[in-house]
C-alpha positions as CSV (number, residue, x, y, z in Angstrom):
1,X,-0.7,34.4,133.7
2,X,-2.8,34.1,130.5
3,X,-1.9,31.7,127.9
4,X,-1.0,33.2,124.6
5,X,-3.7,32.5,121.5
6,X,-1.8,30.0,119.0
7,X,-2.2,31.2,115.4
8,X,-2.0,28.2,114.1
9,X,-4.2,25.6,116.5
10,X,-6.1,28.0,118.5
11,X,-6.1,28.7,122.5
12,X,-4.8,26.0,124.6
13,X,-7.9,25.0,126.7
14,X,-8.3,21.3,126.6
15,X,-10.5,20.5,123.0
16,X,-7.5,23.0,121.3
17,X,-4.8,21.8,122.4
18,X,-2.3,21.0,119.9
19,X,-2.1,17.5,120.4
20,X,-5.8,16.7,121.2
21,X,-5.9,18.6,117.6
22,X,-3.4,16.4,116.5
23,X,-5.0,13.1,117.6
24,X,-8.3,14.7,115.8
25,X,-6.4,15.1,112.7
26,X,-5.4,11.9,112.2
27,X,-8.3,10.1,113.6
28,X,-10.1,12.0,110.1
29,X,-10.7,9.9,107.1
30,X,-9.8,12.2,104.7
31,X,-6.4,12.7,103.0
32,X,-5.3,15.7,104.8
33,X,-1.9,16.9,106.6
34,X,-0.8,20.3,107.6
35,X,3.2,21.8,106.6
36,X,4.7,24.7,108.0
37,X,6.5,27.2,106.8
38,X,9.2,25.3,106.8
39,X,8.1,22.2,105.5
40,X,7.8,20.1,107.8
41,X,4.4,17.8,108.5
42,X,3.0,19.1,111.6
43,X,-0.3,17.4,111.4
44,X,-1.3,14.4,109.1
45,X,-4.4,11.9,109.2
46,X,-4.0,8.3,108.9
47,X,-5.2,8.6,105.1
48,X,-2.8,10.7,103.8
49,X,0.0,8.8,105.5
50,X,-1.2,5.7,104.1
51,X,-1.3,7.1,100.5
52,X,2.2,7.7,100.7
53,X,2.9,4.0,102.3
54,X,3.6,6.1,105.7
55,X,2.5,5.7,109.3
56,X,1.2,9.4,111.7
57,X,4.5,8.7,113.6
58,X,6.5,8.2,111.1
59,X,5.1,11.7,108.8
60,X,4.8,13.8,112.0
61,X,8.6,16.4,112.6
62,X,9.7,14.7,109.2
63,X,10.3,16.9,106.3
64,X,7.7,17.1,103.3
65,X,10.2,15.7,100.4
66,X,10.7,12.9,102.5
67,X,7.5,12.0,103.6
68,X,6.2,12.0,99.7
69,X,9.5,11.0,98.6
70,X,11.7,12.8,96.5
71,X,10.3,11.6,93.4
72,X,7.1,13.1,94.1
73,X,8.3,16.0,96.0
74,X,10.0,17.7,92.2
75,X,6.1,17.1,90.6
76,X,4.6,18.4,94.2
77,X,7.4,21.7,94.5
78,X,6.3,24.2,92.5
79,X,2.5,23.7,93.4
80,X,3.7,23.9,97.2
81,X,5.3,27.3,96.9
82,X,2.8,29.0,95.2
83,X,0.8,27.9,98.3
84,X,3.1,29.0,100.7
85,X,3.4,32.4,98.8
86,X,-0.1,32.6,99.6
87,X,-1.7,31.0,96.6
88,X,-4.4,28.2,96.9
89,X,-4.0,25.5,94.1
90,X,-5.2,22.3,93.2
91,X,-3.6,19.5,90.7
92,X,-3.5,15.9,90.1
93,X,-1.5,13.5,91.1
94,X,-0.7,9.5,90.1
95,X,0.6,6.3,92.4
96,X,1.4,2.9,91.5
97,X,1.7,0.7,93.5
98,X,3.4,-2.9,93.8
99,X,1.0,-4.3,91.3
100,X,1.4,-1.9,88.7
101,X,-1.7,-0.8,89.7
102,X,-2.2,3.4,88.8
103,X,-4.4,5.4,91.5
104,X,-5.3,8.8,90.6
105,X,-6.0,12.1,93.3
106,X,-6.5,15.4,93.1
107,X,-4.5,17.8,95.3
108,X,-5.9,20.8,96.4
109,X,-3.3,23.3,98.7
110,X,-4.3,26.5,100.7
111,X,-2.4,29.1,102.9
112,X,-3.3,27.6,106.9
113,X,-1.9,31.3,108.1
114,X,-0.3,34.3,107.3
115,X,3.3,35.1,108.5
116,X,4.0,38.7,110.1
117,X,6.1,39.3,106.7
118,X,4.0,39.1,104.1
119,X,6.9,38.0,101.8
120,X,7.7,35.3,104.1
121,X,6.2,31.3,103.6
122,X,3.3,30.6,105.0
123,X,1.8,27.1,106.2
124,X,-0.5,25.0,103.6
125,X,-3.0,22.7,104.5
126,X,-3.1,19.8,102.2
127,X,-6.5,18.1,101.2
128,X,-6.4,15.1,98.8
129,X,-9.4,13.1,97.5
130,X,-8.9,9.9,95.1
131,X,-10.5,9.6,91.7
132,X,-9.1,6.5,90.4
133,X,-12.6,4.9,90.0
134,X,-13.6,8.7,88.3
135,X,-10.7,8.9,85.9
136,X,-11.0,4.8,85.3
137,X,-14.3,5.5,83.7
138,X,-13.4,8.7,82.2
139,X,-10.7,6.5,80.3
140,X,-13.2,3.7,80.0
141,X,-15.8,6.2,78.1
142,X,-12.7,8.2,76.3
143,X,-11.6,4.7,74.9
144,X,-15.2,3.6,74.2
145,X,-15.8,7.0,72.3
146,X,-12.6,6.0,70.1
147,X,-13.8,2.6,69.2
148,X,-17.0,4.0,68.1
149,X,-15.6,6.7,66.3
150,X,-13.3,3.9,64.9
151,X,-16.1,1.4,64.4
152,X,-17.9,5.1,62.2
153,X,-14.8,4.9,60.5
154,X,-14.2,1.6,59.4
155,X,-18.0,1.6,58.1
156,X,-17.5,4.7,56.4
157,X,-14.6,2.9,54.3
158,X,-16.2,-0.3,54.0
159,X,-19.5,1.4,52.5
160,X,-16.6,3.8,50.3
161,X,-15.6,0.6,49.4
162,X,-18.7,-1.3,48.4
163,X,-19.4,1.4,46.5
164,X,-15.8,1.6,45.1
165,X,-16.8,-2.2,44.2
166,X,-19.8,-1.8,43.0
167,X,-18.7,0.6,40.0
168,X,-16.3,-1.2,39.2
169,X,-18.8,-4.5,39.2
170,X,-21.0,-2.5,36.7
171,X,-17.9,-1.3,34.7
172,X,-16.8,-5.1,34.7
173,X,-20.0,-6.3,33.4
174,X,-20.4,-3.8,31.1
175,X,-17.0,-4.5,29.4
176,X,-17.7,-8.5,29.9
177,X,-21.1,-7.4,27.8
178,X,-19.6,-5.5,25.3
179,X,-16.8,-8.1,24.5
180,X,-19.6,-10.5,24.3
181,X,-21.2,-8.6,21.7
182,X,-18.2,-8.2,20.0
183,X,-17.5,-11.5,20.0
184,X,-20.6,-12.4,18.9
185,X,-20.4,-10.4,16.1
186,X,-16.7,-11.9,15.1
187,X,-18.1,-15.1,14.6
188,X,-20.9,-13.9,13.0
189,X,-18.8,-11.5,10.3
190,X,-16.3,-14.7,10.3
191,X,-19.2,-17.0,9.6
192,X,-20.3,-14.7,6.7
193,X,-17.4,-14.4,4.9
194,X,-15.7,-17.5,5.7
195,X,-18.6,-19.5,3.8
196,X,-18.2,-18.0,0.8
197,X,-14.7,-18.2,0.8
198,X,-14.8,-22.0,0.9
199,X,-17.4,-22.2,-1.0
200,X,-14.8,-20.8,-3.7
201,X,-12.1,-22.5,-2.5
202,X,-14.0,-26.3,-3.0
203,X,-14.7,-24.9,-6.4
204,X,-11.3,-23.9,-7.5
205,X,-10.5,-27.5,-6.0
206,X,-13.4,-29.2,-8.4
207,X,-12.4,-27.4,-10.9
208,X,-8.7,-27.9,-10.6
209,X,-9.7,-31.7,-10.5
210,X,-11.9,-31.4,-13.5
211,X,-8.6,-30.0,-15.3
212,X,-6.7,-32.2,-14.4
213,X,-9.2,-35.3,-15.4
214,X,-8.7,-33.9,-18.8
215,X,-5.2,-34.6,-19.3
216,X,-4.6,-31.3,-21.3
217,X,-1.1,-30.0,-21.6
218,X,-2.4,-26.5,-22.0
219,X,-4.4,-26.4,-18.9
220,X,-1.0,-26.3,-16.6
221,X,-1.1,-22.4,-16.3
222,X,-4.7,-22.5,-15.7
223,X,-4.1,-24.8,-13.0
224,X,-1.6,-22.7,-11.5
225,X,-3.8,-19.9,-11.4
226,X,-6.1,-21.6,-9.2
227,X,-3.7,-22.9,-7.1
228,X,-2.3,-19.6,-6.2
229,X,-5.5,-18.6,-6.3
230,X,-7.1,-21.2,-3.7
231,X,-3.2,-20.5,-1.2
232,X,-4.7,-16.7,-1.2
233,X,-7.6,-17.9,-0.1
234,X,-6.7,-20.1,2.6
235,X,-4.6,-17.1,3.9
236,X,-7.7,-15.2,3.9
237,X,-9.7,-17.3,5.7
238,X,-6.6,-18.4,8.0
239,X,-5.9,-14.3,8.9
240,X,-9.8,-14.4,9.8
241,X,-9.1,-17.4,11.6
242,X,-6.7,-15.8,13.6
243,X,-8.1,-12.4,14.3
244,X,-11.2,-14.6,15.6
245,X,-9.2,-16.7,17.4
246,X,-7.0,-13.5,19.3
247,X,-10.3,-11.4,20.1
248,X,-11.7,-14.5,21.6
249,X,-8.9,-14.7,24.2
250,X,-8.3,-11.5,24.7
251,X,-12.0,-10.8,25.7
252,X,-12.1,-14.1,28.1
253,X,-9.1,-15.6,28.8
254,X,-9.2,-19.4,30.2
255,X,-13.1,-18.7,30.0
256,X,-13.1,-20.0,26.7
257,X,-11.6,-22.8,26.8
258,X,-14.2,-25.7,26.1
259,X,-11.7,-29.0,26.5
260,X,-12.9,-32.5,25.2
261,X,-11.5,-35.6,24.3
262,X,-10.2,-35.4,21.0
263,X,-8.8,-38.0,18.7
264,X,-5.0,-36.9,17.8
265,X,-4.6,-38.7,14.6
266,X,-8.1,-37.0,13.3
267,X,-6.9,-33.5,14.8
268,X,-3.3,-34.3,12.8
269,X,-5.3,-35.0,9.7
270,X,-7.1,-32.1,10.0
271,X,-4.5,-29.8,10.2
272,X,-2.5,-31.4,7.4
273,X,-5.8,-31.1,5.2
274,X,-5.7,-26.8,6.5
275,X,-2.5,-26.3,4.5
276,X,-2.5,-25.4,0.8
277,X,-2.4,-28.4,-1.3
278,X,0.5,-27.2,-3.0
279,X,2.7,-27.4,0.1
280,X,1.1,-30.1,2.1
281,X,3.8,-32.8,0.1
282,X,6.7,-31.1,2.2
283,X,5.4,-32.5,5.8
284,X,7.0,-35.3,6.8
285,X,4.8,-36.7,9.3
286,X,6.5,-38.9,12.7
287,X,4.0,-40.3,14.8
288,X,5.6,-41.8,18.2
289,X,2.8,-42.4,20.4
290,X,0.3,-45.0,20.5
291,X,-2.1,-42.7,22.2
292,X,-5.5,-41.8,20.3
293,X,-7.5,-39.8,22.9
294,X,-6.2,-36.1,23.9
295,X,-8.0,-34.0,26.4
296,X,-7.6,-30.3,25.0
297,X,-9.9,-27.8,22.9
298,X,-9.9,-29.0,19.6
299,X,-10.3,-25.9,17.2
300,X,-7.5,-23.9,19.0
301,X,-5.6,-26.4,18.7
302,X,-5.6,-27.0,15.4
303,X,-5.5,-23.1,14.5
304,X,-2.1,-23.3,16.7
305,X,-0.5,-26.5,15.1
306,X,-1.7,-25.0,11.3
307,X,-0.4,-21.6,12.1
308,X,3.4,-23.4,13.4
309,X,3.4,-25.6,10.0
310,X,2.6,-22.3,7.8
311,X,5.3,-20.4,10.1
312,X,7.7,-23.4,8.9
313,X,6.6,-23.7,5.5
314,X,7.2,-19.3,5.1
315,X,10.3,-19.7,6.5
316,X,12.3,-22.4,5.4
317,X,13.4,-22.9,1.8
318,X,10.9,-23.9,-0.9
319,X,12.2,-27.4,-1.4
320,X,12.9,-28.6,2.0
321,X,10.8,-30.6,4.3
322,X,8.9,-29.5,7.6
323,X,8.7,-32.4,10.1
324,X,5.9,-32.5,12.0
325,X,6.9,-35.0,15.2
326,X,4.3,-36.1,17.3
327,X,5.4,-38.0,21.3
328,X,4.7,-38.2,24.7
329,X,6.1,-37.7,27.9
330,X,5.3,-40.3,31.0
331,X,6.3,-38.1,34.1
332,X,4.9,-35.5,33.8
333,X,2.3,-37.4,31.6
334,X,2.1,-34.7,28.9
335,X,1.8,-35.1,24.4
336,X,4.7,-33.3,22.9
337,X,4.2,-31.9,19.1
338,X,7.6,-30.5,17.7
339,X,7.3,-28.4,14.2
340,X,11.2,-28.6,12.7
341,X,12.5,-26.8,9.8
342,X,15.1,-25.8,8.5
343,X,15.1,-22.2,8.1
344,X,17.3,-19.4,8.5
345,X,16.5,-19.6,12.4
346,X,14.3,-16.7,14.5
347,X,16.9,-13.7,14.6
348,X,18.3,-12.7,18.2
349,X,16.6,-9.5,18.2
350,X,13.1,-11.2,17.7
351,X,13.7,-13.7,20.2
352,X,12.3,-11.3,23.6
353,X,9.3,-11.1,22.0
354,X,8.5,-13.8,19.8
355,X,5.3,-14.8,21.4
356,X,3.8,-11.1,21.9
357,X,0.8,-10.0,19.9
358,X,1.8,-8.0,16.2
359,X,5.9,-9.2,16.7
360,X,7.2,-10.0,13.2
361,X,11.4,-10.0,12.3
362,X,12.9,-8.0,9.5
363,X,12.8,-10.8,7.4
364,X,8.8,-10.8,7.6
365,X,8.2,-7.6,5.8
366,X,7.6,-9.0,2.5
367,X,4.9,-11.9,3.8
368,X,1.2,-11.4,4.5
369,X,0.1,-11.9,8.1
370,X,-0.5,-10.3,11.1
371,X,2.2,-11.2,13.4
372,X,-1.0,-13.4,15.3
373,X,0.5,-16.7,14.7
374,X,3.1,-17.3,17.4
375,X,0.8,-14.9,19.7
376,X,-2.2,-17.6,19.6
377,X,-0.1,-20.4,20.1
378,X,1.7,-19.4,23.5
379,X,-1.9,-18.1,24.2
380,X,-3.6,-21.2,23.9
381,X,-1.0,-23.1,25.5
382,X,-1.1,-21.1,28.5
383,X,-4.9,-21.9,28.4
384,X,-4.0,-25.4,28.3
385,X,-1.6,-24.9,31.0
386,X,1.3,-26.0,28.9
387,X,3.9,-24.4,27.0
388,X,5.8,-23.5,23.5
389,X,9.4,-22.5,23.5
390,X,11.7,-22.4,19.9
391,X,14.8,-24.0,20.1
392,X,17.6,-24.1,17.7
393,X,17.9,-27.1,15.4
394,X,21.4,-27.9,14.4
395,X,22.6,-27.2,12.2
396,X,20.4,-25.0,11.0
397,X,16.7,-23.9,11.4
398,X,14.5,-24.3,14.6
399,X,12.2,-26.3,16.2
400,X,8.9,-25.2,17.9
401,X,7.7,-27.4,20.8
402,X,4.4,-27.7,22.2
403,X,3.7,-29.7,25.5
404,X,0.2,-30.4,26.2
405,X,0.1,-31.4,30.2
406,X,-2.6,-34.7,30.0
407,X,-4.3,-35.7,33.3
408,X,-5.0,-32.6,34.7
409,X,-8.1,-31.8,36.5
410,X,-10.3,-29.0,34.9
């Protein structure tokens, strides 16, 4: 009696046989398997069983989900009916194994056969080929592409930068031109007009000396004329002093600060000989240091001190005495100058900003001046990387200390 054609593996005659077919299909080294309708491996080669850490026995009768594991069987479900429904389909697909190692394969599924019912499932044969090494350098160029676009990037921001850097390089030496100029042209204006000013003032002094040689008791309200006369214009030249002094450090900062070694009792006769003669006799001078040699800047230093002993002087009434203490400090070494009077004291609401540029109390508003003073001492102090603080002196009045740090390295 004839034998019956097999759909599925062709006519029984030795070479089609379905397990010499069967012992072909495993023998293959591709990744290949065939599943019925029912799901179930019929046919697998050694590959595919191996990708799914399986043996041929083991795959062969089982069912699919639990050959590929159930894990893999949800991603793989979808993709397998559309096959069986008589849809061929390919996707990818991802193992890792023990090592954490990812391989990478695409699946590709086709109808084997065609039930009787065409709405009935059909067999797939499965075909798998790896791409790990494919999709490794896919990754390996994607990730190369990113650093370079990266790399692109970060030039393009560095070069915005630089440029960014560069303006603002050019605006910088621009300005630092422009103050340069414009303190050039301070001390020259302060030069011009300061000269003639003492000029006058060593007049008024020659002549109030000449006066005075004469022994005449009508001359006394001459004498007083030039002595309020010669006070204006030490204020004069003291304002331009100052307004010299505060564009200076507001154009450069510490840049302009020139320190030397400077003899302190010459720098305290100095400033004693700055203030008008007719209120020099109310400084009570108390030297308590045996040191001569000072390392600071010399000129703003003596525009601070004369600008705290005419603060005191304005201040405090007209018949009491501004001491002007002079001592040092060991650890840290430092020279501490303390200006006391006896004043009405700095008013709470001035206190906050005493030491800013243009601050003046109520009690100000009838007194010449530009509020510069106090703003050019804490300045220069800073510069000289000391301090100035007012405290109260009781009972009344205040005292204004300045610690110059000595010893430190430029």
């Amino acid at each position: 009696m004839p034998t019956e054609a097999n759909p599925a593996f062709g006519a029984d005659d030795g070479w089609h046989r379905p397990d010499r077919l069967s012992q072909l299909f495993s023998a293959t080294p591709l990744m290949t398997a065939y599943v019925d309708e029912a799901r179930v491996v019929r046919m697998a080669s050694r590959a595919w069983c191996e990708w799914f850490a399986s043996t041929v026995a083991e795959a062969i009768g089982k069912d699919y989900a639990s050959t590929v594991g159930a894990g893999r069987f949800e991603r793989h479900r979808r993709h397998l009916e559309l096959a069986q429904r008589g849809v061929e389909i390919s996707f990818e697909d991802e193992l890792a194994d023990g090592l954490g190692t990812t391989r990478w394969c695409r699946v590709h599924l086709a109808p084997a056969d065609s039930a009787a019912d065409a709405a009935a499932p059909c067999g797939v044969m499965i075909v798998m080929i790896e791409f790990t090494g494919e999709r490794v350098r896919s990754e390996l160029i994607v990730r190369q592409r990113e650093q370079l676009f990266e790399q692109l990037r970060e030039q393009q921001r560095s070069e915005q930068v630089q440029a960014e850097l560069e303006k603002t390089r050019t605006l910088l030496d621009w300005r630092t031109t422009m103050l340069t100029e414009r303190n050039e042209m301070l001390h020259l204006l302060s030069h011009e007009i300061r000269q003639p000013l003492n000029n006058a003032s060593a007049a008024m002094q020659a002549t109030m000396k000449a006066i005075e040689d004469l022994h005449i008791a009508e001359s006394t309200p001459a004498s007083s004329a030039l002595a309020r006369a010669e006070n204006v214009l030490g204020q004069v030249i003291g304002t331009l002093d100052n307004t010299l002094a505060a564009g200076t450090i507001l154009a450069f900062g510490e840049a302009a600060l020139e320190t030397s070694d400077t003899d302190l009792p010459v720098l305290i006769r100095l400033v004693l000989a700055d203030i008008a003669a007719d209120a020099r006799h109310r400084i009570v001078l108390q030297f308590g240091t045996d040191t001569r040699t000072v390392r600071l800047h010399p000129t703003l230093m003596r525009l601070t001190l004369r600008n705290l002993l005419n603060n005191a002087l304005a201040y405090s009434p007209g018949d009491s005495p501004i001491h002007l203490k002079v001592s040092e400090l060991e650890d840290p070494l430092a020279i501490v100058i303390d200006v006391v009077d006896s004043g009405s004291g700095i008013p709470d609401e001035l206190r906050p900003r005493l030491f800013e540029k243009g601050a003046r109390g109520a009690n100000s508003r009838m007194r010449s001046g530009a509020g510069l003073g106090l703003f050019i001492a804490h300045s220069v102090m800073k510069m000289h990387r000391g301090s100035i603080e007012a405290l109260p002196n009781a009972p009344q009045g205040t005292i204004v200390r300045v610690t110059l740090p000595q010893g430190l390295a430029d």
